[in-house]
C-alpha positions, 0 to 999 in steps of 0.5 A: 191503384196498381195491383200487387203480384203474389210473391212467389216462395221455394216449397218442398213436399214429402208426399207418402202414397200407402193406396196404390190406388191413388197414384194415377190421382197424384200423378194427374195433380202433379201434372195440373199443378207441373208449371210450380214444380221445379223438379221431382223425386220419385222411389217405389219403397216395395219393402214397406208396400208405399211410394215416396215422392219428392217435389221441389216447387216455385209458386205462390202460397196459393198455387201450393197449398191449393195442390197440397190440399188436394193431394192430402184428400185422397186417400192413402195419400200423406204429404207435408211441406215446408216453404221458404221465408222469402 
């Protein structure tokens, strides 16, 4: 029986860092998880004390909720995303 491949989907993630503590954690995911991102945006918001990333992905649902889930476990870390249809 042939073996079907996941499909592969276009992501976004919003990803808030309020603990400075985390960002070496976010930036050693982002780097586990750097063959899925197409490209990233990153703006340290020093008025409000947060950091905002930006991450365009290409990957499976596996492969980016697996990152999405472990980004949201540390703390001061929020992310949403959103992923295309097809």
């Amino acid at each position: 029986m042939e073996k079907k491949t996941a499909e592969k989907r276009i992501g976004v993630t919003a990803i808030l860092i309020e603990d400075k503590e985390s960002v070496p954690k976010v930036n050693a995911i982002l780097s586990e998880y750097g063959e899925i991102i197409v490209g990233r945006m990153g703006i340290p918001y020093k008025e409000k004390n947060v950091n905002v990333i930006s991450i365009v992905m290409d990957g499976t649902t596996d492969e980016i909720g697996a990152m999405a889930g472990k980004l949201g476990n540390l703390p001061g870390v929020m992310i949403k995303t959103v992923l295309s249809k097809k």
